[in-house]
mmCIF file of the N, C-alpha and C atoms, coordinates in Angstrom:
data_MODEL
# 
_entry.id   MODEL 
# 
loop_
_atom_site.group_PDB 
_atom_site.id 
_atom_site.type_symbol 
_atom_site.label_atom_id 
_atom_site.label_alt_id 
_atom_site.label_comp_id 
_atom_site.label_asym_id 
_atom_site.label_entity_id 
_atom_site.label_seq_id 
_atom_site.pdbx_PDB_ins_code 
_atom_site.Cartn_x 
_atom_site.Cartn_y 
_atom_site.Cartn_z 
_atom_site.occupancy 
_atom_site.B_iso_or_equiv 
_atom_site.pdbx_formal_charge 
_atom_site.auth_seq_id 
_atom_site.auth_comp_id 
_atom_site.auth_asym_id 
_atom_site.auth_atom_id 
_atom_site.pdbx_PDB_model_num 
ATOM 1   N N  . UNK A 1 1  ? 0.841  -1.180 0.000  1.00 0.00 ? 1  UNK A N  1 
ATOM 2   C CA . UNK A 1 1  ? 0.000  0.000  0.000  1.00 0.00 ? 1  UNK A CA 1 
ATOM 3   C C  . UNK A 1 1  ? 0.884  1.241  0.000  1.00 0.00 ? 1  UNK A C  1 
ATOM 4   N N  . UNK A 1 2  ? 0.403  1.916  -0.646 1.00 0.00 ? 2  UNK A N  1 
ATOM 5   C CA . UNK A 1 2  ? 1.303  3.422  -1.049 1.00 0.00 ? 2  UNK A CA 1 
ATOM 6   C C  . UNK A 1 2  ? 0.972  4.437  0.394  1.00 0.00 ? 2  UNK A C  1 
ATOM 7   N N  . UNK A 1 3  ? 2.133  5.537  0.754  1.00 0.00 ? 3  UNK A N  1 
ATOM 8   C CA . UNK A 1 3  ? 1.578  6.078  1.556  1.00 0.00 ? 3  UNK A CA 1 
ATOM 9   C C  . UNK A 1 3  ? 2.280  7.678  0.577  1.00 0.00 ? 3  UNK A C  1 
ATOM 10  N N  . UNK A 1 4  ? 1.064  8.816  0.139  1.00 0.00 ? 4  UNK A N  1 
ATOM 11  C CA . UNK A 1 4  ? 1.340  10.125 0.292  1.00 0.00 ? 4  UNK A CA 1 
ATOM 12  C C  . UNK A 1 4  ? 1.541  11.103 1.391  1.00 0.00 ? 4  UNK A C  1 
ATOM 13  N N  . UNK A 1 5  ? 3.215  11.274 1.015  1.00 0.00 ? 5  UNK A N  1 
ATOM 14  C CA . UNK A 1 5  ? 3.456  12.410 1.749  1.00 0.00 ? 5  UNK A CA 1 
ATOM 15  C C  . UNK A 1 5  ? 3.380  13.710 0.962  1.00 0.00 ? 5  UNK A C  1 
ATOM 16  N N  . UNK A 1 6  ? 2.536  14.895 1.997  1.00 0.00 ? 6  UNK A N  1 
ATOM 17  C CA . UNK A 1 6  ? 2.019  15.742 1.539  1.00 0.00 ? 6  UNK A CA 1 
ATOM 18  C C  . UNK A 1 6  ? 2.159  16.668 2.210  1.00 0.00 ? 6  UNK A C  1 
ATOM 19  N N  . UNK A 1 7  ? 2.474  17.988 1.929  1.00 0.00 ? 7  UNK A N  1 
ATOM 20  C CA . UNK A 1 7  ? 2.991  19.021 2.821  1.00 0.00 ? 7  UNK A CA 1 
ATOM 21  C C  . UNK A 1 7  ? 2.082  19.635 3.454  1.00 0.00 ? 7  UNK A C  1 
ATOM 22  N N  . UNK A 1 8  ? 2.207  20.004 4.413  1.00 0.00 ? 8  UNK A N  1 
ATOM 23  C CA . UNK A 1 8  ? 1.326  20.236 5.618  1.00 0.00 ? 8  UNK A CA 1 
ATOM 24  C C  . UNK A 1 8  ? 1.736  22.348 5.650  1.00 0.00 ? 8  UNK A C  1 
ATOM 25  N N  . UNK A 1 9  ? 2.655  22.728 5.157  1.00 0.00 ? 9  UNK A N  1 
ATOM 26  C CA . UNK A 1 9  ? 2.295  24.245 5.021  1.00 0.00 ? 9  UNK A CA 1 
ATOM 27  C C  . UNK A 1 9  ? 3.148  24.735 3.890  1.00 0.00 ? 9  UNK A C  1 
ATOM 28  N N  . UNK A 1 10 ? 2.723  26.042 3.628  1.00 0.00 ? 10 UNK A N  1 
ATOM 29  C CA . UNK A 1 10 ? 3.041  26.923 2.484  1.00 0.00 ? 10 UNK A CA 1 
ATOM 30  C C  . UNK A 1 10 ? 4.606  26.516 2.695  1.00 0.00 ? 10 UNK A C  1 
ATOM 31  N N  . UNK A 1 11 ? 6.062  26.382 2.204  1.00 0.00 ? 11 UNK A N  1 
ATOM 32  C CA . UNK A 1 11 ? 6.891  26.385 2.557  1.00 0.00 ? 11 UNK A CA 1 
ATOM 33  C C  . UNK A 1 11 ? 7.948  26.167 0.928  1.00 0.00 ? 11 UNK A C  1 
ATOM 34  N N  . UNK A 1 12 ? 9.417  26.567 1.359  1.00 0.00 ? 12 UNK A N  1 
ATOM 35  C CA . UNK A 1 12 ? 10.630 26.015 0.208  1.00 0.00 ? 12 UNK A CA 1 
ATOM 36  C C  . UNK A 1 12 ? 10.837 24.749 0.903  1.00 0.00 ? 12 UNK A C  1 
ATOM 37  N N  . UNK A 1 13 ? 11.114 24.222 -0.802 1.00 0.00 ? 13 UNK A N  1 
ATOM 38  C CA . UNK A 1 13 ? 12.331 23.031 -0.325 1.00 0.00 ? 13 UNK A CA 1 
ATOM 39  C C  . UNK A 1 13 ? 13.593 23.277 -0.221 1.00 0.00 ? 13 UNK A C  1 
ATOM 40  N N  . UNK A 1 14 ? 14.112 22.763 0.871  1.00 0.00 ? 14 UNK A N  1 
ATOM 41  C CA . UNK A 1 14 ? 15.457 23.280 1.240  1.00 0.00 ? 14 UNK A CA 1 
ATOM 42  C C  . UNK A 1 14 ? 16.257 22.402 1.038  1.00 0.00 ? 14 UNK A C  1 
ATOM 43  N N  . UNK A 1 15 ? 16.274 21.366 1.223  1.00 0.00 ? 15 UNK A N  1 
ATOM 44  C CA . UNK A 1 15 ? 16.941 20.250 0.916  1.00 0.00 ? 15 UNK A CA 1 
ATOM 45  C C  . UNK A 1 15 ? 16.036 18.472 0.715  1.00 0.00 ? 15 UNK A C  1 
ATOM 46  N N  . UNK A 1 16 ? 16.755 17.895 -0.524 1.00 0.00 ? 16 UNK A N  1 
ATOM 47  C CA . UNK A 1 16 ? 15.634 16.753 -0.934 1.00 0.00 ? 16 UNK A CA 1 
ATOM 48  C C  . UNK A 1 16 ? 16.541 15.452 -0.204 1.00 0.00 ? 16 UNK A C  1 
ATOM 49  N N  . UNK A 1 17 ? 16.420 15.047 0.555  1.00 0.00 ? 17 UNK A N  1 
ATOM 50  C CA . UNK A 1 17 ? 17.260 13.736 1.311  1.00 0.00 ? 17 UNK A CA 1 
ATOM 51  C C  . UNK A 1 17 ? 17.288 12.536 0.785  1.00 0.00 ? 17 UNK A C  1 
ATOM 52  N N  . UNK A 1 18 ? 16.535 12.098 -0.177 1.00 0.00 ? 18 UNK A N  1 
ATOM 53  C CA . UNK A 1 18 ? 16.219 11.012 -0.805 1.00 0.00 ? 18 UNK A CA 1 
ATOM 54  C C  . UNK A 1 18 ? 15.541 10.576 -1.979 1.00 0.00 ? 18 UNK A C  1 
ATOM 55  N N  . UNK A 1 19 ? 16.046 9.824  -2.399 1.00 0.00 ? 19 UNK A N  1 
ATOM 56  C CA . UNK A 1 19 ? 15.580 9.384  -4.025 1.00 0.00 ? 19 UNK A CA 1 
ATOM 57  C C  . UNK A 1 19 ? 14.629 8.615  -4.475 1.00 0.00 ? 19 UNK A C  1 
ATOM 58  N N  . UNK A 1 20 ? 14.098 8.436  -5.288 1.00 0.00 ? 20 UNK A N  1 
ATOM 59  C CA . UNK A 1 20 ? 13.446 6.983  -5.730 1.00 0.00 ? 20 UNK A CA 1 
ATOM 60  C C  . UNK A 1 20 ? 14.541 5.801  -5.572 1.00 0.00 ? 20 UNK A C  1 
ATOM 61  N N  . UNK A 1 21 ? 13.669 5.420  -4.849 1.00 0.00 ? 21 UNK A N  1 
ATOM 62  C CA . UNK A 1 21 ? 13.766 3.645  -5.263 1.00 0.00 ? 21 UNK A CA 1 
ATOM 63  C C  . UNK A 1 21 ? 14.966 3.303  -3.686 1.00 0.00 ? 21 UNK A C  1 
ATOM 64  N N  . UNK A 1 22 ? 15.244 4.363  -2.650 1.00 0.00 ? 22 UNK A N  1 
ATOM 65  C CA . UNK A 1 22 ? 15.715 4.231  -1.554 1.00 0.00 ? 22 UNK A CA 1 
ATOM 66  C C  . UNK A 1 22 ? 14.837 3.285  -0.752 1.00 0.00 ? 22 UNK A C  1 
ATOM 67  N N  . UNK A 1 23 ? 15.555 2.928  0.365  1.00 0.00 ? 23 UNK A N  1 
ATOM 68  C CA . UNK A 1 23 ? 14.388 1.921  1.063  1.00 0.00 ? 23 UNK A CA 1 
ATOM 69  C C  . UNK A 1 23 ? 14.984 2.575  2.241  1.00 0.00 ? 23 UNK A C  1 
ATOM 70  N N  . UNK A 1 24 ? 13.422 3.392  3.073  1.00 0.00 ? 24 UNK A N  1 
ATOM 71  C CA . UNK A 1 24 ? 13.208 3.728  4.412  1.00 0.00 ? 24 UNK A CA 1 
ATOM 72  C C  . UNK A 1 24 ? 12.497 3.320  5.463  1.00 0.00 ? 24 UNK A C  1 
ATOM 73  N N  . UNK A 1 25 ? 12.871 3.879  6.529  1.00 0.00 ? 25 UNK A N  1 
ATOM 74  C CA . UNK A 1 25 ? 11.903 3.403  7.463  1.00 0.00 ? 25 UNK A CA 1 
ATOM 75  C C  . UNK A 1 25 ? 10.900 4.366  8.198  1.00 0.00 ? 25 UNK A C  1 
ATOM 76  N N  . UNK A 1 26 ? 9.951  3.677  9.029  1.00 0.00 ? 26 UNK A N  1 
ATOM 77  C CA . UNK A 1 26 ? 9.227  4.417  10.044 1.00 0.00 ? 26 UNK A CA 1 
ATOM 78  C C  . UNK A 1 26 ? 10.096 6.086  10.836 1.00 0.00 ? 26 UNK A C  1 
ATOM 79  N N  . UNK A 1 27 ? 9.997  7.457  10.083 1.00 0.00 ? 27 UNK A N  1 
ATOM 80  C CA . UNK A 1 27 ? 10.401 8.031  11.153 1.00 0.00 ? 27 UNK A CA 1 
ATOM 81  C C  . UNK A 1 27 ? 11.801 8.813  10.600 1.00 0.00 ? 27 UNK A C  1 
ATOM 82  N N  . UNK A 1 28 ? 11.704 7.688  9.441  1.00 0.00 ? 28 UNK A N  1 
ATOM 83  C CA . UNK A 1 28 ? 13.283 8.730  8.119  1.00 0.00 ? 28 UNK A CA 1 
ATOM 84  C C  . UNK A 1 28 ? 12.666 9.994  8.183  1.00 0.00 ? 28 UNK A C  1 
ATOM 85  N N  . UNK A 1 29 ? 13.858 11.009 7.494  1.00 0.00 ? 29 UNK A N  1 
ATOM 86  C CA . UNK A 1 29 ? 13.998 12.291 7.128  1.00 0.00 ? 29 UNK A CA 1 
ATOM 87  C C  . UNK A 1 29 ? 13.503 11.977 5.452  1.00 0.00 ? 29 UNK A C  1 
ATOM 88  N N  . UNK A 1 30 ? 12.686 12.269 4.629  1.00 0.00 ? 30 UNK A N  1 
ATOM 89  C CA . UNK A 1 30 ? 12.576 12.647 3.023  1.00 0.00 ? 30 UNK A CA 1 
ATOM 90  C C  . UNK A 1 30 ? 12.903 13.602 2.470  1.00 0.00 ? 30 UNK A C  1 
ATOM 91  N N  . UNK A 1 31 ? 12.439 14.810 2.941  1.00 0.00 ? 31 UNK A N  1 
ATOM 92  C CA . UNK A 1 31 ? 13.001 16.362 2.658  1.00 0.00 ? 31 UNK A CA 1 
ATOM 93  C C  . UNK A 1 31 ? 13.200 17.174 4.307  1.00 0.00 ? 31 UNK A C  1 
ATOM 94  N N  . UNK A 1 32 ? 13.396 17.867 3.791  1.00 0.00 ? 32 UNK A N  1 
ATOM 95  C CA . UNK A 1 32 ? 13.304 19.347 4.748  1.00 0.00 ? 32 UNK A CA 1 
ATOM 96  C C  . UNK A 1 32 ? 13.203 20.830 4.059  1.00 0.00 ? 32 UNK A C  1 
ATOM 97  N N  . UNK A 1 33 ? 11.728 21.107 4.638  1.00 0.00 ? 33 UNK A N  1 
ATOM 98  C CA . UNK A 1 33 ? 11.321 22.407 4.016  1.00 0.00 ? 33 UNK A CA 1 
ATOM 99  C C  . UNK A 1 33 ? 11.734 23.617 5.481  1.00 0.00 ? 33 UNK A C  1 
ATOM 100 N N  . UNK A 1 34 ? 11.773 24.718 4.111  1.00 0.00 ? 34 UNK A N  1 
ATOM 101 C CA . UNK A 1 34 ? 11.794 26.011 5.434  1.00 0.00 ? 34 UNK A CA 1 
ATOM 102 C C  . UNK A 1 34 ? 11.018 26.816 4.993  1.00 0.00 ? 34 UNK A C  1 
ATOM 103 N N  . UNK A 1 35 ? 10.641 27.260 6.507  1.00 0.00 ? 35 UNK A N  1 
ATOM 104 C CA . UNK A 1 35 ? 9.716  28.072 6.440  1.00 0.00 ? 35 UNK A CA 1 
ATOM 105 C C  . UNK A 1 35 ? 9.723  29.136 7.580  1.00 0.00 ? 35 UNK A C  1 
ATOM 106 N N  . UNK A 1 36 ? 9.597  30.674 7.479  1.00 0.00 ? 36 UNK A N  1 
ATOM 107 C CA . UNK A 1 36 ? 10.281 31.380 9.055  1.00 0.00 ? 36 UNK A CA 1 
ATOM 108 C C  . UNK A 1 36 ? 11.136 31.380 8.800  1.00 0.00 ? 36 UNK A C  1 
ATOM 109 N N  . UNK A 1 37 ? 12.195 30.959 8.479  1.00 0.00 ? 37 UNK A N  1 
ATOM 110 C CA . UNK A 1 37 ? 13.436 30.860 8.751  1.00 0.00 ? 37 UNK A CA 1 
ATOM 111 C C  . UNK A 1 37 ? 13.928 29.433 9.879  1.00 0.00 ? 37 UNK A C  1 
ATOM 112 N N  . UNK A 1 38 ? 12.677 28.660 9.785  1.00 0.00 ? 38 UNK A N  1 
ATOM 113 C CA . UNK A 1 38 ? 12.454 27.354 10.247 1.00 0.00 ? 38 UNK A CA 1 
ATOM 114 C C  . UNK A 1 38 ? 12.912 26.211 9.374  1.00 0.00 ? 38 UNK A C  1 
ATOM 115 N N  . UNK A 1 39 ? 13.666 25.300 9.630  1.00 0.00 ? 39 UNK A N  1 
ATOM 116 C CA . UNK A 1 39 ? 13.623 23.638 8.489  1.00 0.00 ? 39 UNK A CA 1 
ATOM 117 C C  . UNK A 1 39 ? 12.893 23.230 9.860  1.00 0.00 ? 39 UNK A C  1 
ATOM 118 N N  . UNK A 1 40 ? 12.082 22.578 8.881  1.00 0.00 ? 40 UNK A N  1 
ATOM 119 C CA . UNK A 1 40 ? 11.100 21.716 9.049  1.00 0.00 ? 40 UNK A CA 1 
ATOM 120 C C  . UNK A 1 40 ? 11.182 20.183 8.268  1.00 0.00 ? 40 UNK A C  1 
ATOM 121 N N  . UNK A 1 41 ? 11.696 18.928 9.067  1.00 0.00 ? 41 UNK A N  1 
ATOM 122 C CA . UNK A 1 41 ? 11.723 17.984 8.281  1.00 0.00 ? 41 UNK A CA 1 
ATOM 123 C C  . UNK A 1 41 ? 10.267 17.440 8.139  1.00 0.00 ? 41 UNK A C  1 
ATOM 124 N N  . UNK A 1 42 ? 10.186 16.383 7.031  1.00 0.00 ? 42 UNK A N  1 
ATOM 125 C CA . UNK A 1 42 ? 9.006  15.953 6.191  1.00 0.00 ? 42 UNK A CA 1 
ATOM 126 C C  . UNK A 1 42 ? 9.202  14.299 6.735  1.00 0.00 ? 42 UNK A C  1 
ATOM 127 N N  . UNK A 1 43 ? 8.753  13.506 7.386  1.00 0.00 ? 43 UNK A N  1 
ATOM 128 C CA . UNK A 1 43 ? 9.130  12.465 7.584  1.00 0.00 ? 43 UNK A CA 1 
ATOM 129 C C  . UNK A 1 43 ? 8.316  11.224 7.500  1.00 0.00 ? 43 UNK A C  1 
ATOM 130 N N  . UNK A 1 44 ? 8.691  9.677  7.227  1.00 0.00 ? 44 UNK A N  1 
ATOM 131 C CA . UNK A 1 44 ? 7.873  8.775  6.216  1.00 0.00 ? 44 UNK A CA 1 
ATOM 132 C C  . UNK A 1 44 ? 7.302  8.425  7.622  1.00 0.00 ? 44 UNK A C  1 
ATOM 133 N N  . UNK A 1 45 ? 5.701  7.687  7.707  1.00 0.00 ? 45 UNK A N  1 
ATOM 134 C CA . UNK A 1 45 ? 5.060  7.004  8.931  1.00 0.00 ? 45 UNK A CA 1 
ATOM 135 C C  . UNK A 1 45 ? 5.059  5.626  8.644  1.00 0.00 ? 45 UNK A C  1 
ATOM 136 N N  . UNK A 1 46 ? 6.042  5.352  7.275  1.00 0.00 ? 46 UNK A N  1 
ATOM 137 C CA . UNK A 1 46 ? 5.891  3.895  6.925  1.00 0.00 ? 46 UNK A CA 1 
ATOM 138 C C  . UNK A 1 46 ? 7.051  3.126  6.838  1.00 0.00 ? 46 UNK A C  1 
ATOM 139 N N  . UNK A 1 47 ? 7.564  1.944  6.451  1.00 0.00 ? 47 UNK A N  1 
ATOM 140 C CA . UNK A 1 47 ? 8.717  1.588  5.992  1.00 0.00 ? 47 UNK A CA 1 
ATOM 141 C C  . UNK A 1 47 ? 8.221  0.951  4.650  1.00 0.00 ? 47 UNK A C  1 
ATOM 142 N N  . UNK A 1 48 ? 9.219  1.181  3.955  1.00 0.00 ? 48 UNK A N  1 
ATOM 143 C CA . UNK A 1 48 ? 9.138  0.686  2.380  1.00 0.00 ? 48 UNK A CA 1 
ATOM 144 C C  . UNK A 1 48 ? 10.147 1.783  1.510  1.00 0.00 ? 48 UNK A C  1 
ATOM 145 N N  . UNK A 1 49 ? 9.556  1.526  0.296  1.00 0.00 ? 49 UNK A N  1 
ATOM 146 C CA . UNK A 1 49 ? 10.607 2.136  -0.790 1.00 0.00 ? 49 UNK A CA 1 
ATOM 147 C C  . UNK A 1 49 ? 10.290 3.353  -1.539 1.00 0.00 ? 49 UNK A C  1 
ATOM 148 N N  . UNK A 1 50 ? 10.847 4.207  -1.174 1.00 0.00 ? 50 UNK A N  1 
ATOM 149 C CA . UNK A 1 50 ? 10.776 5.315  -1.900 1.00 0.00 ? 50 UNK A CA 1 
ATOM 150 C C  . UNK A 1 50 ? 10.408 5.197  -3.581 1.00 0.00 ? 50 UNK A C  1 
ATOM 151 N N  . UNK A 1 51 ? 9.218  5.340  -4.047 1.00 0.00 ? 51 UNK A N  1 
ATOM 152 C CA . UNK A 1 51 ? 8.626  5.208  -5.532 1.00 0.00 ? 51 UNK A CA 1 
ATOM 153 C C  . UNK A 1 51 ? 8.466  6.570  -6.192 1.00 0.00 ? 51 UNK A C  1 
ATOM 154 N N  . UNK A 1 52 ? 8.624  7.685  -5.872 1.00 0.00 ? 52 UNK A N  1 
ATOM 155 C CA . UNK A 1 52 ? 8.330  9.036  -6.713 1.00 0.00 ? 52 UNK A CA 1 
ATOM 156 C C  . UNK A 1 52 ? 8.679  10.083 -5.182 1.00 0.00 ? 52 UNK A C  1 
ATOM 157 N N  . UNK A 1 53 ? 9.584  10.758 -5.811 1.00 0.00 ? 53 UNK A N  1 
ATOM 158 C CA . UNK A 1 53 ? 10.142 12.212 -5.153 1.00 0.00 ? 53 UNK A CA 1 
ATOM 159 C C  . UNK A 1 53 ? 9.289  13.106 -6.095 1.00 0.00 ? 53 UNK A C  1 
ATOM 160 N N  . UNK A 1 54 ? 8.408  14.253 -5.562 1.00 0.00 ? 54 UNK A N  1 
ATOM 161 C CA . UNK A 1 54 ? 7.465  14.840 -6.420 1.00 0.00 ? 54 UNK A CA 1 
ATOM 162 C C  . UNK A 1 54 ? 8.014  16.521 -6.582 1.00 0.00 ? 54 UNK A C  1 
ATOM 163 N N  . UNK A 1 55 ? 9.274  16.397 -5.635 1.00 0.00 ? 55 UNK A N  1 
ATOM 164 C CA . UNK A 1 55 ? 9.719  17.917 -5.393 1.00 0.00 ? 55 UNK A CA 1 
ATOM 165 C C  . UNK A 1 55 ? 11.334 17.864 -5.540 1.00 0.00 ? 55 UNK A C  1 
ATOM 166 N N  . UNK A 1 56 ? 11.609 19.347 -6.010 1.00 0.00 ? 56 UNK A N  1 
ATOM 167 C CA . UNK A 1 56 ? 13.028 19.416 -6.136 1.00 0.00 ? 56 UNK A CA 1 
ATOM 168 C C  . UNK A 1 56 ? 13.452 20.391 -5.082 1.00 0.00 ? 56 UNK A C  1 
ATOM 169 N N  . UNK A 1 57 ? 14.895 20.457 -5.223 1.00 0.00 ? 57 UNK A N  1 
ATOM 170 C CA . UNK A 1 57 ? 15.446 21.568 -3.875 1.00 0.00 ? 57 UNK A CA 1 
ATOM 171 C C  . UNK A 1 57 ? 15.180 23.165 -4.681 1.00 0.00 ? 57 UNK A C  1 
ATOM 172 N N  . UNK A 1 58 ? 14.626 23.795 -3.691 1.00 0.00 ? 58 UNK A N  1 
ATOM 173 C CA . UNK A 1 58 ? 14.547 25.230 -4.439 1.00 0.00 ? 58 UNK A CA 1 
ATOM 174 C C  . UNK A 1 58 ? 12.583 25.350 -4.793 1.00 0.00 ? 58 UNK A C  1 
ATOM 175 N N  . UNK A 1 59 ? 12.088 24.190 -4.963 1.00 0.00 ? 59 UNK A N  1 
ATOM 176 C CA . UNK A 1 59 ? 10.875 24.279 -5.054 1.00 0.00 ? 59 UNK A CA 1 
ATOM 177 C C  . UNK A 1 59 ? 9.824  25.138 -3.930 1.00 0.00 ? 59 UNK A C  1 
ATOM 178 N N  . UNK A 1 60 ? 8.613  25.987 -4.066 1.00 0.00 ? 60 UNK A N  1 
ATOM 179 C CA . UNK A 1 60 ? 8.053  26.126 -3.327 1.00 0.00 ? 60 UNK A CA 1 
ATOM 180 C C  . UNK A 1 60 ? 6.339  25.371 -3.231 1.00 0.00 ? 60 UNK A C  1 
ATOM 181 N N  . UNK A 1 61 ? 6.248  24.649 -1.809 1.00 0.00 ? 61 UNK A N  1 
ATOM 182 C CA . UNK A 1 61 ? 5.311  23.612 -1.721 1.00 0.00 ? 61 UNK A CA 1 
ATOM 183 C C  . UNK A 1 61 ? 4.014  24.516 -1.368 1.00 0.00 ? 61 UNK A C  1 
ATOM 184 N N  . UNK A 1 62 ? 3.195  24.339 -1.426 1.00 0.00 ? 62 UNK A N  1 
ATOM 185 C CA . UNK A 1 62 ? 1.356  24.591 -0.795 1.00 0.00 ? 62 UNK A CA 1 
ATOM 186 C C  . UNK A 1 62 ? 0.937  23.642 -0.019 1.00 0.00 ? 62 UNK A C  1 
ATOM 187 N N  . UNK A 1 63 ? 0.290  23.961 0.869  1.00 0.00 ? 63 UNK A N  1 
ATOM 188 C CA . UNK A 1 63 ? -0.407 22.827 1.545  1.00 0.00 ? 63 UNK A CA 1 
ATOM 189 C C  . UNK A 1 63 ? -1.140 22.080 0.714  1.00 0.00 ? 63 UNK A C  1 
ATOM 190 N N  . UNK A 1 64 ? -0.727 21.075 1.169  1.00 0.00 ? 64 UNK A N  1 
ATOM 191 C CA . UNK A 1 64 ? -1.644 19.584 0.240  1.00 0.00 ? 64 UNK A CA 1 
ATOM 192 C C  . UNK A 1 64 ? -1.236 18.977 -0.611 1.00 0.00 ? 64 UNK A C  1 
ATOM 193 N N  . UNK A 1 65 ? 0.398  19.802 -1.147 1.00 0.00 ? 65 UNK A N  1 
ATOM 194 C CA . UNK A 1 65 ? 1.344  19.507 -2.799 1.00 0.00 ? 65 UNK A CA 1 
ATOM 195 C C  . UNK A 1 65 ? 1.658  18.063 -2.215 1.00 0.00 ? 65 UNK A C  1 
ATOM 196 N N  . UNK A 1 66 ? 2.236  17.477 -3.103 1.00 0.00 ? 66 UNK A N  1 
ATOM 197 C CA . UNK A 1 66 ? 2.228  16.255 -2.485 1.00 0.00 ? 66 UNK A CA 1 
ATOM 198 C C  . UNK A 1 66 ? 3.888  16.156 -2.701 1.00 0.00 ? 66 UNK A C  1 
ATOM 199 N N  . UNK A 1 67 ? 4.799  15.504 -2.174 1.00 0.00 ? 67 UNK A N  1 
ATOM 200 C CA . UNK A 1 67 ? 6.506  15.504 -1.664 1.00 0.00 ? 67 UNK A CA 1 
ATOM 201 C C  . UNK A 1 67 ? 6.572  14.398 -2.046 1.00 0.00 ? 67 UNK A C  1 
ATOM 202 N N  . UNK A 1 68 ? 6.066  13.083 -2.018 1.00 0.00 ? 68 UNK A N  1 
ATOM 203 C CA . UNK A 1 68 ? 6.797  12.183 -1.947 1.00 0.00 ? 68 UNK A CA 1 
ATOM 204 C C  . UNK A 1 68 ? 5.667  10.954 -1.732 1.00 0.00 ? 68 UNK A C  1 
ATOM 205 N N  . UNK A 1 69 ? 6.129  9.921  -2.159 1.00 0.00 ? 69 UNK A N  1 
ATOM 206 C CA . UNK A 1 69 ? 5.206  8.604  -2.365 1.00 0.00 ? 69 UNK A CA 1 
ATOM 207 C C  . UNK A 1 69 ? 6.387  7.202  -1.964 1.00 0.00 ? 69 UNK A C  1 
ATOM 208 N N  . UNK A 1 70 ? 5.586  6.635  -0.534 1.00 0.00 ? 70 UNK A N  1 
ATOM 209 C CA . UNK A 1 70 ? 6.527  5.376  -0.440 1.00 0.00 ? 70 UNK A CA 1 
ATOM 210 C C  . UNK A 1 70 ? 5.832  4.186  -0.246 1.00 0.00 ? 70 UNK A C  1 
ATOM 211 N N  . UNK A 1 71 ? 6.084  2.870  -0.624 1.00 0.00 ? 71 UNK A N  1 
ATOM 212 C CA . UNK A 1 71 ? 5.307  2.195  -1.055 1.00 0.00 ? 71 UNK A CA 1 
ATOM 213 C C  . UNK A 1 71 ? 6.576  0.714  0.049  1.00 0.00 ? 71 UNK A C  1 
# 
């Protein structure tokens, strides 16, 4: 079962931590957005394999954009 990760506020990507086809766990780092002058990491609630990075570094996210898909 796929799980979308999806950004939870207006924010940049500051840095992208991981690729397709990585294998993570419960509680990894995926990105880290800033926001404020805040990083804010983005982190998986699943273990499995990274299948689609949906964002690049430098990108700016909206709530609801979607970051990342791990399966």
């Amino acid at each position: 079962m796929a799980e979308e990760i999806r950004a939870e506020m207006v924010a940049n990507v500051w840095k992208v931590v991981v690729k397709a086809g990585d294998v993570v766990s419960d509680g990894d780092t995926l990105v880290i957005l800033e926001s404020m002058k805040m990083e804010i990491p983005v982190l998986t609630e699943a273990n499995g394999t990274v299948r689609q990075v949906a964002v690049n570094e430098g990108d700016v996210v909206q709530e609801g954009d979607l970051i990342a898909v791990v399966e």
